[in-house]
C-alpha positions, 0 to 999 in steps of 0.5 A, a space after each residue: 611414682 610407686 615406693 620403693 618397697 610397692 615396687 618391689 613386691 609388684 616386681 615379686 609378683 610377677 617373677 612368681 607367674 613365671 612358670 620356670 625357675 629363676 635366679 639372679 646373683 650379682 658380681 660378688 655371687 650374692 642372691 639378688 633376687 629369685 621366683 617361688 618356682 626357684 625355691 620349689 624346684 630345689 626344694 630349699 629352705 628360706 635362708 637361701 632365698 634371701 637377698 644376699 646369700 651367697 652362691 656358694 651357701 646354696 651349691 653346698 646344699 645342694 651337693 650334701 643334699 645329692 642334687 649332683 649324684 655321690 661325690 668324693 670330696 664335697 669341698 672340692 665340688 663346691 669349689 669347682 661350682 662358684 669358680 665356674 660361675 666367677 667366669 660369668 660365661 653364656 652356658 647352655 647344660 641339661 642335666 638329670 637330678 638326683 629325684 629322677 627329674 630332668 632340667 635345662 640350666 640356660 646362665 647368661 652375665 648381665 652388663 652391671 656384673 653378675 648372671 641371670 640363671 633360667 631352670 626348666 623342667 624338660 623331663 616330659 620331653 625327655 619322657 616323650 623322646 624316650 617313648 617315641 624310641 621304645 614304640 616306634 619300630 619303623 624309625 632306626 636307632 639312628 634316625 631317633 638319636 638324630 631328632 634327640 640330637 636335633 631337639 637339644 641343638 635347638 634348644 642350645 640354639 634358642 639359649 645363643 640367640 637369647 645370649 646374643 639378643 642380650 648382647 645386642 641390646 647391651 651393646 646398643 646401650 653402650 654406644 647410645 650412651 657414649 653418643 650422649 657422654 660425648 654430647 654432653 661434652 664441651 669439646 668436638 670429638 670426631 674420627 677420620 680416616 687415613 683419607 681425612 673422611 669423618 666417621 664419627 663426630 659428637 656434632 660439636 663443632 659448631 660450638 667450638 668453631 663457629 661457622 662450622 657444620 654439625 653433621 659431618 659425618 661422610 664428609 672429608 676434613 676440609 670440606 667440614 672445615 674449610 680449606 684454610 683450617 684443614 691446611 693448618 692442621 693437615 700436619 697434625 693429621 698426618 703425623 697421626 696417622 704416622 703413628 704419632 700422637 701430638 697435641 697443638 693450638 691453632 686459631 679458627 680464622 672465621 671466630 677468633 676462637 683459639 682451638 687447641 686440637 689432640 689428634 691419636 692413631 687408631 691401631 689395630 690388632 697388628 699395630 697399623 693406623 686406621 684413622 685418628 681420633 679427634 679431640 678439639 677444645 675452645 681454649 680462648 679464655 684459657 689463652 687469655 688467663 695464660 697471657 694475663 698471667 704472664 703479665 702478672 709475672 712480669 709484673 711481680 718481677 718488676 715488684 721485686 727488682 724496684 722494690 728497693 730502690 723504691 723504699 729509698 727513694 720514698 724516703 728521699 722524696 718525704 724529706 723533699 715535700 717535708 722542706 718544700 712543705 714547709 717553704 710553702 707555708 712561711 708567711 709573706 714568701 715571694 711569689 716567685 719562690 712560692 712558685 717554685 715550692 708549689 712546682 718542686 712539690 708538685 713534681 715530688 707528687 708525680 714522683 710519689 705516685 709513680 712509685 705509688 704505682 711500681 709498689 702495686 704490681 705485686 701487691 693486693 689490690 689496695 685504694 689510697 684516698 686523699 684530698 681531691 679536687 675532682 674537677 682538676 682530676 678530670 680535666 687531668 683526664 681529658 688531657 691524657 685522652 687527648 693523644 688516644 682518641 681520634 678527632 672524630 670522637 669528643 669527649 664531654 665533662 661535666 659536673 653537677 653541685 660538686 664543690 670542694 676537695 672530695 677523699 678519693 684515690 684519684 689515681 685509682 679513679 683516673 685508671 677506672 675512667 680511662 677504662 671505660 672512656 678507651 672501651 666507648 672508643 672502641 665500641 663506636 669505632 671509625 664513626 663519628 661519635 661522642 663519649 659524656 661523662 657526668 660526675 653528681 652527688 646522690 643524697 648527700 651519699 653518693 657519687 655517681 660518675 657515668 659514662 656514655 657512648 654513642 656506640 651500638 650499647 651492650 649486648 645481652 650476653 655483655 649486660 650479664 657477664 660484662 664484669 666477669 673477669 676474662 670476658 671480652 666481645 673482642 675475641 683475642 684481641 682483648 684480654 677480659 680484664 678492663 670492666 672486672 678491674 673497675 668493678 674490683 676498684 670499685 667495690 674495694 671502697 662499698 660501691 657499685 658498678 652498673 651496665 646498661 644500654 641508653 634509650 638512644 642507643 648506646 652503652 652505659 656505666 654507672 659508678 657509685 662510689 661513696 661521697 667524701 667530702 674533707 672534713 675538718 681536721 681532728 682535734 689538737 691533741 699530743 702525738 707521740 711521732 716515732 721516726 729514726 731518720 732525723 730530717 723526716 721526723 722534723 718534716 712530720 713534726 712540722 706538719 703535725 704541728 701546722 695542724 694544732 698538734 703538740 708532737 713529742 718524738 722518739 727514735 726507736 721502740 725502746 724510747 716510744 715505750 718509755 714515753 707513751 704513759 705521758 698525760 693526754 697521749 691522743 695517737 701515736 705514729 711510727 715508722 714501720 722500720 726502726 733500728 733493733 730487733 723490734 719493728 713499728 708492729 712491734 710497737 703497735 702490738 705492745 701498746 695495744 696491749 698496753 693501752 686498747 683504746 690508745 689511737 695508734 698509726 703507721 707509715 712507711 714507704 715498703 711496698 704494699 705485698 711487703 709481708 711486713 707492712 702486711 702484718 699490720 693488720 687494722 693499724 692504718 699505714 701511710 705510704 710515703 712519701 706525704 704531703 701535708 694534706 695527705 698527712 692531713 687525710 690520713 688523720 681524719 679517716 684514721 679517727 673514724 676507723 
């Protein structure tokens, strides 16, 4: 490719060849371009051949030079020149010049703004004209003015032609380039007539509803469509065709896909329809955020109207666990009540976790791991898959060299799993089949849970955007969010989600999540427990001190401040709402800047998305209501932080 600049003298070079003047100003009648036979003919000087002189500079050389014969006010002449040009209209003028030459002066306005101007030195015609009258004494005056007449009408006519030739060749572009915009867009655009006939279309429609033609043109709505999807939007049409504009979404049966259509009357000059303009969209994916959203709003709904009683009973049920906690752990108790401890706490859990669950509708996504046994999680799972999968499809689990409780969210995990175990209930469908979930250690770093499925596997557009979310093989019927929330779950904790396809047949998803085994608990050391409810602070007390840990209390910010330069403090703990104007963050905040290196921690049972507990910033918290070994957890994980 030539530079800029060698481009630009090759193109100089060959405007100088052209044996008649030429210029070329732009919308703002600034020089952009001339030929060397311009400057010669008007005899002007180099400034006013330089890219960028204005018109008017050069009409006003010209007037004060003569070139338009005696004028009484320059100004004006001036002026009458530059706003002529302004109109950019086709001209064709002949006009004599002050040295006694004769010039042809043919402007036409170019399609990026402004005019080309060709200027051609006719006097030999003129000279020739003049001497066929004076020698030519068998032709009358009439007949010579004719031919004079003649040739001038002739050279107007080649100047129209040029005009319209250019006017041609820019209207060819035009349309060319609005076939290739309306190409480019992801929407079929189309024209009918008042008898549903295309006149027009962008060859569309077999994107945005499959199934369709692509060369419609000639064709009458149904025919392209097909009877039933013309019956669906026939009133559309014709209300368009009544004068009114109107926009709705209709579902193409044949794909699933939800089309939503903008139908416009045409008009001409006395405001009667001609035909519709057609404008239609494949908006699924926006149907499905539109429906995930509405969801997301109930569901923030549901947040705040639960919230309160929420933390009550949060409250309520710590206390429960703290006394059945406590029961359980006395020495030499009865079989029959340690039972009975076992199940109330058991059901205090199930109560803790579904409040768990009410308190994450509104809030960010947030993973809570605890002691867990994962084979008891799993066996939990395949009981609750039980009812949602037909007999024809089994369910196998297994475990590999996993002993001993593990620090998941076993919540979380559970959802994640029913995910996909509900996605290989679907891909295999009404067929017999199998769904294999294997749980394993990697390294000592991983754990790996995969789930398999005898169903036909993953496609390619599925293996790359599988785990993007709102994107579904199940057309409306599926709202794209199962495999995206997995791998945010996932990815929540450092691991990883990966799609495949087994050798065999069938699809694949591998979880990797990190390996956790519960370590020993943390050392005795002195806690500082801060809890305005007495029969709570007595249950933790309690619990802290099964740990080996020396617990002193306080029951606001005001005494824990007074009492946290004790000897030997290791960590403090507080609720989050105290009585007074100050807050558990307070309290965090003041002994940061007390004491940096003193381990500090929270609990609460504000819902997660509370704008408090959310100032908590890297203080851990603890949701309540707790268990002992929650409690337990919590400690240890807080230590490596």
């Amino acid at each position: 490719m030539q530079a800029p600049n060698v481009q630009s003298k090759m193109l100089q070079a060959g405007l100088n060849l052209i044996q008649q003047a030429l210029s070329i100003f732009d919308s703002d009648l600034r020089l952009v371009v001339c030929n060397r036979k311009y400057q010669q003919m008007f005899n002007l000087p180099d400034s006013l051949v330089e890219p960028g002189t204005p018109f008017e500079d050069t009409i006003r050389y010209l007037v004060l030079r003569g070139e338009y014969g005696d004028v009484d006010d320059t100004d004006t002449a001036v002026l009458a020149r530059v706003e002529q040009a302004r109109t950019f209209q086709p001209h064709y003028m002949e006009r004599a010049r002050s040295n006694g030459r004769t010039i042809s002066v043919e402007g036409a306005p170019l399609a990026q703004g402004g005019w080309v101007t060709v200027y051609t030195d006719i006097t030999e015609i003129k000279n020739q004209e003049a001497l066929l009258r004076v020698r030519s004494e068998e032709l009358s005056d009439q007949l010579l003015t004719h031919a004079e007449r003649l040739a001038q009408a002739n050279r107007e006519l080649a100047a129209t032609n040029a005009a319209l030739e250019e006017a041609k060749r820019e209207l060819m572009e035009t349309e060319a380039r609005t076939r290739l915009v309306t190409g480019m867009v992801p929407a079929h655009i189309a024209h009918v007539t008042p008898e549903f006939r295309y006149t027009f279309s962008n060859r569309k429609l077999g994107s945005v509803m499959p199934g369709s033609a692509s060369d419609i043109i000639g064709l009458t709505v149904a025919e392209a469509l097909g009877q039933e999807t013309f019956e669906r939007i026939e009133p559309g049409l014709r209300r368009a065709l009544a004068g009114e504009a109107n926009v709705f979404e209709t579902t193409h049966e044949a794909s699933g896909h939800r089309i939503r259509v903008a139908l416009t009357p045409e008009h001409d000059s006395q405001g009667h329809v001609q035909g519709v303009y057609v404008l239609s969209a494949d908006v699924t994916e926006e149907t499905q955020a539109r429906a995930a959203l509405a969801h997301t709003a109930k569901r923030e709904l549901a947040a705040h109207l639960t919230s309160g009683l929420a933390h009550d009973f949060a409250n309520l049920l710590t206390i429960i666990m703290g006394l059945q906690g406590r029961l359980e752990r006395i020495e030499a108790l009865p079989e029959e009540a340690a039972e009975i401890a076992r199940a109330t706490l058991a059901a205090a859990r199930r109560g803790g976790t579904l409040l768990d669950r009410i308190a994450r509708i509104s809030g960010p996504a947030e993973l809570h791991p605890a002691p867990t046994d994962l084979a008891a999680s799993l066996a939990d799972l395949k009981t609750m898959t039980g009812p949602i999968l037909p007999q024809a499809i089994t369910l196998d689990i297994g475990l590999q060299s996993l002993s001993g409780p593990l620090l998941l969210d076993a919540g979380a995990l559970q959802d994640a799993l029913l995910n996909l175990i509900l996605n290989a209930r679907d891909a295999i469908g009404s067929r017999p089949g199998c769904i294999t979930l294997t749980a394993r250690p990697v390294r000592d770093t991983w754990l790996e849970i995969t789930v398999e499925d005898t169903g036909p596997g993953f496609t390619e557009k599925a293996l790359a955007h599988g785990l993007d979310p709102f994107f579904t093989t199940k057309g409306g019927e599926g709202s794209g969010l199962g495999l995206s929330m997995v791998y945010d779950q996932t990815k929540l904790v450092g691991g990883s989600v990966k799609l495949a396809n087994r050798p065999g047949g069938g699809a694949s998803v591998t979880l990797r999540l990190p390996l956790r085994p519960v370590t020993a608990r943390v050392a005795p050391m002195l806690v500082l427990l801060v809890e305005d409810n007495e029969v709570i602070r007595t249950d933790v007390r309690e619990m802290l001190r099964a740990m080996g840990h020396t617990v002193a209390e306080a029951g606001s910010v005001t005494e824990a401040l007074e009492l946290a330069d004790l000897p030997g403090l290791g960590l403090v703990l507080s609720d989050i709402g105290l009585p007074g104007e100050a807050t558990g963050i307070d309290l965090m905040t003041e002994l940061a800047r007390r004491s940096p290196g003193l381990r500090r921690a929270l609990m609460t049972s504000l819902p997660r998305g509370d704008g408090l507990r959310e100032s908590a910033g890297t203080v851990p918290v603890l949701t309540k209501p707790f268990a002992f070994e929650e409690l337990s957890a919590f400690l240890a994980q807080s230590e490596e932080r």
